[in-house]
Backbone as JSON, one array per atom type, in Angstrom:
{
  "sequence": "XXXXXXXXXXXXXXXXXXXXXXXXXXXXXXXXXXXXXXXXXXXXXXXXXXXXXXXXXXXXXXXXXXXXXXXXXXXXXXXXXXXXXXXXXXXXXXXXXXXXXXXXXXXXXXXXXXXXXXXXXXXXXXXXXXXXXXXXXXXXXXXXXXXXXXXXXXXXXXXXXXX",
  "N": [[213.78, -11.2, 176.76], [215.59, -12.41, 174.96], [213.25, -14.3, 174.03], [211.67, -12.75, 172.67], [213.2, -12.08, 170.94], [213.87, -14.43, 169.38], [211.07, -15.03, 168.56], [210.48, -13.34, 166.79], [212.82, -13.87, 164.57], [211.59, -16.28, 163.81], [209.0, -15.4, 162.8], [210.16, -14.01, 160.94], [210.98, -15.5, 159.05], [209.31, -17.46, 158.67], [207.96, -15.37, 156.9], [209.59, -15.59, 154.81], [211.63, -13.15, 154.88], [214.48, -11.11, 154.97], [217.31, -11.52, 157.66], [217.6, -9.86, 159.93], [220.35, -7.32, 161.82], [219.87, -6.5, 165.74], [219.3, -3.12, 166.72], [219.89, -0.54, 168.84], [217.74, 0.9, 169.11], [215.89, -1.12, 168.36], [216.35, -3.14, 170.35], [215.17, -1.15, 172.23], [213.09, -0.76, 171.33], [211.89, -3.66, 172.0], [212.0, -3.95, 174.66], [209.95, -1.91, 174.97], [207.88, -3.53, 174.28], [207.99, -5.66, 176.01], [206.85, -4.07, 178.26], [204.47, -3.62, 177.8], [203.4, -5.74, 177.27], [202.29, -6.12, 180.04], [200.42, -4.44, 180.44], [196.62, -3.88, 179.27], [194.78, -5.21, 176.79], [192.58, -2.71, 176.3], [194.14, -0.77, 177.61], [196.17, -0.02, 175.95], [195.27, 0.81, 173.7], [193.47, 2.94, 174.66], [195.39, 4.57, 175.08], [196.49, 4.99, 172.83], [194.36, 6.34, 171.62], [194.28, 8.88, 173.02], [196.77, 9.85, 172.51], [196.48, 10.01, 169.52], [194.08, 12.06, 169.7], [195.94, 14.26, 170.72], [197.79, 14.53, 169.13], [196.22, 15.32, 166.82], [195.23, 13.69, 165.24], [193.39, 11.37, 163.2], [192.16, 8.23, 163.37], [191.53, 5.89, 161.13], [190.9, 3.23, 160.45], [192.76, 0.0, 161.27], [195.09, -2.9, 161.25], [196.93, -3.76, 162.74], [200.02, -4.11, 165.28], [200.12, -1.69, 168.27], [201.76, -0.26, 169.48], [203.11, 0.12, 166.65], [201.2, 1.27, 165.39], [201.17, 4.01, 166.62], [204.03, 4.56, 166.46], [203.56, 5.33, 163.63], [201.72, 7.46, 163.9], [203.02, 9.13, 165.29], [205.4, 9.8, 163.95], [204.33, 10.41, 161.5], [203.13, 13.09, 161.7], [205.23, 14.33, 163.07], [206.8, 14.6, 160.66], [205.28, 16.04, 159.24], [205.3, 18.73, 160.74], [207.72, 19.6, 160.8], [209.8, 22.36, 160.28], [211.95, 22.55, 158.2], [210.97, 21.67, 156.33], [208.94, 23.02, 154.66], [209.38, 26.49, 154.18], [207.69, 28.58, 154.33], [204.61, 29.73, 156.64], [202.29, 28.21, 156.67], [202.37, 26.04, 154.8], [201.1, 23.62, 152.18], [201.11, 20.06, 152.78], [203.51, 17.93, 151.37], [202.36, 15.38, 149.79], [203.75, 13.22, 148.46], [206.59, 13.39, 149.49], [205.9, 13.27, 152.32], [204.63, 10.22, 152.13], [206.72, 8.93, 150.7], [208.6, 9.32, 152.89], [207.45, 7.56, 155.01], [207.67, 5.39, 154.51], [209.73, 4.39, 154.02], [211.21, 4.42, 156.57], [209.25, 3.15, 157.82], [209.93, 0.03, 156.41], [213.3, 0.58, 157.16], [212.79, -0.09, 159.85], [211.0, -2.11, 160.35], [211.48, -4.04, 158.69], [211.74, -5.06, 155.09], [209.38, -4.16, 152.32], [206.68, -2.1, 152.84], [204.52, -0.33, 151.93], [203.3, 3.17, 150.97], [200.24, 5.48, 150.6], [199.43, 8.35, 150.06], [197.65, 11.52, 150.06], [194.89, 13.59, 149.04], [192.64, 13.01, 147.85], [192.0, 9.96, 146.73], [191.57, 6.71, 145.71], [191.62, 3.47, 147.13], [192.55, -0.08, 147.34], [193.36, -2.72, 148.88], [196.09, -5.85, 148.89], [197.36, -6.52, 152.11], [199.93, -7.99, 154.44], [198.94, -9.98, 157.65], [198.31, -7.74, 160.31], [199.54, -5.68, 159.52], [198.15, -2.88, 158.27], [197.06, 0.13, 157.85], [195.13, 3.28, 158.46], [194.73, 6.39, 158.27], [193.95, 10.05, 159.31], [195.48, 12.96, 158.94], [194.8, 16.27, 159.47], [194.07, 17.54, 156.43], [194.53, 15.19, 155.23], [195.33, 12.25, 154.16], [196.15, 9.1, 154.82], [197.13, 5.8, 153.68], [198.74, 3.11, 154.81], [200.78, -0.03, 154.4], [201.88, -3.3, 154.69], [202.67, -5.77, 152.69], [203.38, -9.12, 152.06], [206.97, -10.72, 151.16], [208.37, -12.74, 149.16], [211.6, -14.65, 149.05], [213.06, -15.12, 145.47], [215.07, -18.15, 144.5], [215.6, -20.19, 142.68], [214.05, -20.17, 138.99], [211.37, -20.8, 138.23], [209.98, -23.67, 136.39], [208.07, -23.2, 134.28], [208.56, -20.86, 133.55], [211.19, -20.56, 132.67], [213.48, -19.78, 130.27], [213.52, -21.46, 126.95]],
  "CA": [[214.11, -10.56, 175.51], [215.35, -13.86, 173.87], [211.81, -15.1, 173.75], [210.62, -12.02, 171.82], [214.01, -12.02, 169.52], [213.26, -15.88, 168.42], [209.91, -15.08, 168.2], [211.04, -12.37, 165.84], [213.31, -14.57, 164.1], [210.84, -17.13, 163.85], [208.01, -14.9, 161.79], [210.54, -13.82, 159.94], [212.03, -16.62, 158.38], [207.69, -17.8, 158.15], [207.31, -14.61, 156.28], [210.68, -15.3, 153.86], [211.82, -12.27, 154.99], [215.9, -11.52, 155.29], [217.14, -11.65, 158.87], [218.09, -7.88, 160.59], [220.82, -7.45, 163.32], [219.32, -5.61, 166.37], [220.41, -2.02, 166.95], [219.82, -0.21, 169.96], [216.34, 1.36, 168.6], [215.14, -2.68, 167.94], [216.27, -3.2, 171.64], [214.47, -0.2, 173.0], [211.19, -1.27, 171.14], [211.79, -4.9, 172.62], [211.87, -3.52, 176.04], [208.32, -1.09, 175.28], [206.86, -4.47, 174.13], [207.88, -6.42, 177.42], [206.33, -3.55, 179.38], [203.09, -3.2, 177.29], [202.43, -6.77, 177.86], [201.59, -5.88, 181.0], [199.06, -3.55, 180.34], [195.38, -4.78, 179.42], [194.33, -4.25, 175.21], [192.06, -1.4, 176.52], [195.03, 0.28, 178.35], [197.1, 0.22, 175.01], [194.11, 1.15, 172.92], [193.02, 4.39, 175.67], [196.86, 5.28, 174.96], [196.73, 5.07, 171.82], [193.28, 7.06, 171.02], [194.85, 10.06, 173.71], [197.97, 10.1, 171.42], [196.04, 10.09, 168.1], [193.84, 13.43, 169.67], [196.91, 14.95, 171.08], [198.73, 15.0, 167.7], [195.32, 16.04, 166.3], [195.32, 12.73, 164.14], [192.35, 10.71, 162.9], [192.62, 6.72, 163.28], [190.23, 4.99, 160.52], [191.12, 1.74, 160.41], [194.21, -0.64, 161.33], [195.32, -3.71, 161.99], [198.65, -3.25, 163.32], [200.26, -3.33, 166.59], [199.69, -0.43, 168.89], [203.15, 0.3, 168.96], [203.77, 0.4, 165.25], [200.45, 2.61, 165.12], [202.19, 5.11, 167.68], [204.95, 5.14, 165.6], [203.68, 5.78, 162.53], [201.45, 8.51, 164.08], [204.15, 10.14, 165.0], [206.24, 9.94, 162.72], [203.46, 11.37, 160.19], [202.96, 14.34, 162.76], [206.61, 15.06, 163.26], [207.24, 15.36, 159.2], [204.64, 17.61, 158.45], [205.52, 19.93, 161.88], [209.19, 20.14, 160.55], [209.66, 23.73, 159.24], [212.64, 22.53, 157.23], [209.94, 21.3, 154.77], [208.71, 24.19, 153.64], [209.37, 27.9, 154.78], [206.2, 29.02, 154.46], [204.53, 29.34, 157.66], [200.9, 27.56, 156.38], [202.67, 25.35, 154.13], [200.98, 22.73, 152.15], [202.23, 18.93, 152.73], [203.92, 17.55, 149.9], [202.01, 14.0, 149.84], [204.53, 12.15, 148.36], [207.43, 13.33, 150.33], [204.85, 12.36, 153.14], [204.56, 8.44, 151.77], [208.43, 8.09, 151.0], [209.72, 9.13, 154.38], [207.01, 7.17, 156.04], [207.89, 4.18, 154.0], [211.35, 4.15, 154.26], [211.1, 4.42, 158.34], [208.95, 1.43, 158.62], [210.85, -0.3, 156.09], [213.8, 0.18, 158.11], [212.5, -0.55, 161.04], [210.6, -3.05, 160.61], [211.77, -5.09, 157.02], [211.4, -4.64, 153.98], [208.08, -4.36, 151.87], [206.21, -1.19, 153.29], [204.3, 0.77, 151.14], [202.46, 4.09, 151.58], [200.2, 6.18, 149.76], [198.94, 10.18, 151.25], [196.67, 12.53, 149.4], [193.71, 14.64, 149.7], [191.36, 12.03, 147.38], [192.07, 8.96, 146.16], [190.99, 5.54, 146.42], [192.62, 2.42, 146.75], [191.75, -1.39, 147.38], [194.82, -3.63, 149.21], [196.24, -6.62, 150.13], [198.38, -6.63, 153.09], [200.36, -9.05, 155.6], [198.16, -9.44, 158.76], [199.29, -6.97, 161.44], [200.66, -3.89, 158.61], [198.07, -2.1, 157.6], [196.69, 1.55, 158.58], [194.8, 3.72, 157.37], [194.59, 7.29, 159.39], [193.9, 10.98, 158.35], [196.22, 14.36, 159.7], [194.37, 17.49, 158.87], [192.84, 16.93, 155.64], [195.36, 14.46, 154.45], [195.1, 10.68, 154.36], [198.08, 8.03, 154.48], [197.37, 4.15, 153.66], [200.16, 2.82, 155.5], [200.84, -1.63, 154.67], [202.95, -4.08, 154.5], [203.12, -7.09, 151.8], [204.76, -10.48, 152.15], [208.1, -11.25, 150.16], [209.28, -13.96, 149.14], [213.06, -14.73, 148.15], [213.55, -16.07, 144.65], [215.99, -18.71, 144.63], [215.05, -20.38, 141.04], [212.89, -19.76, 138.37], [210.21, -21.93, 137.61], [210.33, -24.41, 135.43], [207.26, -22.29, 133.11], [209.24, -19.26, 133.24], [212.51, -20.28, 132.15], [213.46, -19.15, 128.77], [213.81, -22.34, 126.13]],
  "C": [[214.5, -11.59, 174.46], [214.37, -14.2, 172.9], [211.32, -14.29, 172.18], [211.71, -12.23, 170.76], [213.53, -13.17, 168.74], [212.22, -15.47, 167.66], [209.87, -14.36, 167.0], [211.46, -13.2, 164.35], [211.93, -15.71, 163.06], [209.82, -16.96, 162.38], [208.89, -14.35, 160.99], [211.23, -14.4, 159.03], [210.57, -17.36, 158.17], [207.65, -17.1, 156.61], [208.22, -14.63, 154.86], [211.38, -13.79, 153.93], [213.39, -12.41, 155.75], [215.99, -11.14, 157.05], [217.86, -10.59, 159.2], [219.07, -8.34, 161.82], [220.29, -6.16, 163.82], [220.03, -4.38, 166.28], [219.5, -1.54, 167.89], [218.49, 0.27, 170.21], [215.26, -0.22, 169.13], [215.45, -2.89, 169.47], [215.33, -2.47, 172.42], [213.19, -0.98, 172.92], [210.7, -2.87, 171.88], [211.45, -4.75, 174.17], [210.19, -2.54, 176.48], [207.78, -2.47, 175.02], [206.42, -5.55, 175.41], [206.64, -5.63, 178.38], [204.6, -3.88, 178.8], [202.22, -4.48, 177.41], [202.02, -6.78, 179.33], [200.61, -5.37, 181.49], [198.12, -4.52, 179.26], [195.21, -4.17, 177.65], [193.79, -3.03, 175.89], [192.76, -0.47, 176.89], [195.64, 0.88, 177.18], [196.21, 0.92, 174.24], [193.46, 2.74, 173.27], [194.53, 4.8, 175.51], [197.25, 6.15, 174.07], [195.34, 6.29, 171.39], [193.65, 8.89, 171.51], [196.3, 10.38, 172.81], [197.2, 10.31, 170.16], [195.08, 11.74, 168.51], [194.91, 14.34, 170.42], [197.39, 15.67, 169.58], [197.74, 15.46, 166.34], [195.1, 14.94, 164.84], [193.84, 11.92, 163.97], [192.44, 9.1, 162.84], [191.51, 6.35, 162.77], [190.15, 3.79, 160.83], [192.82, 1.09, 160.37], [193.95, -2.11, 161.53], [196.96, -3.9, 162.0], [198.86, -3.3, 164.78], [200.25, -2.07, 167.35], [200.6, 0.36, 168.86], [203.47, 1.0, 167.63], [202.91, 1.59, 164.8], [200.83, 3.95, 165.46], [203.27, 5.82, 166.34], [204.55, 5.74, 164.44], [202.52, 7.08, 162.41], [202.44, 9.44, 164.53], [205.24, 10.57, 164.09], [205.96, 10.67, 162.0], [203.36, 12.98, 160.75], [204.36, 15.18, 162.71], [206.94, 16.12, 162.02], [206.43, 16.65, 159.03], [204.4, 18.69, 160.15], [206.44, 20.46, 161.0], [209.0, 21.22, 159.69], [211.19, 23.61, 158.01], [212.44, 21.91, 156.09], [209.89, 22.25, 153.8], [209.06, 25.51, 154.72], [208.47, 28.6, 155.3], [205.55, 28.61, 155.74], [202.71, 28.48, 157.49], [200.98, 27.1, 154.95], [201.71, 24.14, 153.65], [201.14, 21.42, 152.09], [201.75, 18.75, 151.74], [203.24, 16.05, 150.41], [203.07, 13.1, 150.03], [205.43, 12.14, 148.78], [206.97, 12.66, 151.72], [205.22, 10.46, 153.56], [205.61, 8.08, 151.88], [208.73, 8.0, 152.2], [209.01, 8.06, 155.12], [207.88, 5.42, 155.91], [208.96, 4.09, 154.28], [212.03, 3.98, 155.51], [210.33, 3.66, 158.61], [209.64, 0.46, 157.61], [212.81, -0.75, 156.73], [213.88, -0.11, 159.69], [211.65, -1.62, 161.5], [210.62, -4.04, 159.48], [211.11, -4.54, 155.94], [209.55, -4.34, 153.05], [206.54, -3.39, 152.4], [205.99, -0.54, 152.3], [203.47, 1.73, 152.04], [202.03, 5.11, 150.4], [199.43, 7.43, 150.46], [198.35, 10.54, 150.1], [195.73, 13.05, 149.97], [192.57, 13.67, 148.89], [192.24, 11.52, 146.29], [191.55, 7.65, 146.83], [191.84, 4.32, 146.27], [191.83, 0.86, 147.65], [193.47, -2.2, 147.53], [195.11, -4.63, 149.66], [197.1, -6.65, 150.55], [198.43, -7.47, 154.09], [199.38, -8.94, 156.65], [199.1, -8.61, 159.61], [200.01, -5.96, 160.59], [199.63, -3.78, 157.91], [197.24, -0.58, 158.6], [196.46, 2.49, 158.19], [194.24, 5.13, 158.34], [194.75, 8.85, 158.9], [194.92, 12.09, 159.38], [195.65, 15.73, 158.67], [193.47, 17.24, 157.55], [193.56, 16.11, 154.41], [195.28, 13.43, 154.9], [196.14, 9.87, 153.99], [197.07, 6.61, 154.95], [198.81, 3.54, 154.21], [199.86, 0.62, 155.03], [202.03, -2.11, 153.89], [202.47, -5.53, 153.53], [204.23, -7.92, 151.87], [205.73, -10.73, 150.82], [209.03, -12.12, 150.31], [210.39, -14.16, 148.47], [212.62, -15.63, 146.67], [214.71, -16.78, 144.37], [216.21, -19.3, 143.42], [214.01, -20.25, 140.52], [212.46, -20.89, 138.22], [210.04, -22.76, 136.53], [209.44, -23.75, 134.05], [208.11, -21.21, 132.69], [210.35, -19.37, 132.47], [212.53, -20.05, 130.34], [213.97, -20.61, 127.98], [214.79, -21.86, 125.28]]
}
């Protein structure tokens, strides 16, 4: 568990990104990642495709850990189950309630810099960190899921500053 915290550490202090203390969640997921290296890509991948038609989800395109995909299929699944959305029993999801919560739950869970955008048609063109992005439909709704690198500013630039 060390190994993987450094390693943690490591890309995130690459990525300029501030440094998180674990909480019991960030442990758990450290402990699914130990196990999962044990299993073969195809195992994680046949896991992952039986979870994505379980929850009746569509997987376009990613590049993301398998894990983080998981999560953020469920996650998307959970929100728009919850009946303390809407009342209505064939409610339509609110998109952008959708995007915030998703964002704000990989955000804290995995650093800062998570965007997300949901709808029924739109288009979009992105660049994202390797390993955060995801792009996956639920019913006849579509969520861009990625992550962008940030960098601290410490001083301004010698162009920028104001004369």
């Amino acid at each position: 568990m060390d190994i993987i915290k450094s390693q943690r550490q490591k890309e995130e202090q690459a990525a300029g990104l501030k440094q998180h203390f674990f909480t019991a969640q960030n442990r758990q997921e450290e402990a699914t990642l130990i196990m999962a290296q044990d299993r073969s890509p195809t195992e994680e991948v046949m896991k992952l495709a039986a979870i994505a038609l379980s929850l009746n989800v569509r997987l376009r395109s990613s590049d993301m850990p398998v894990d983080m995909q998981e999560r953020a299929l469920r996650y998307a699944r959970s929100f728009l189950d919850d009946p303390s959305i809407s009342s209505a029993p064939k409610h339509r999801p609110n998109p952008t309630l959708l995007a915030r919560a998703l964002k704000k739950e990989f955000d804290s869970v995995y650093g800062v810099a998570w965007h997300c955008v949901a709808g029924n048609s739109f288009g979009s063109f992105v660049t994202h960190s390797p390993g955060g992005f995801m792009y996956f439909s639920i019913d006849s709704l579509f969520i861009v899921l990625f992550k962008t690198e940030v960098k601290m500013v410490t001083e301004l630039e010698p162009s920028s500053q104001i004369s």
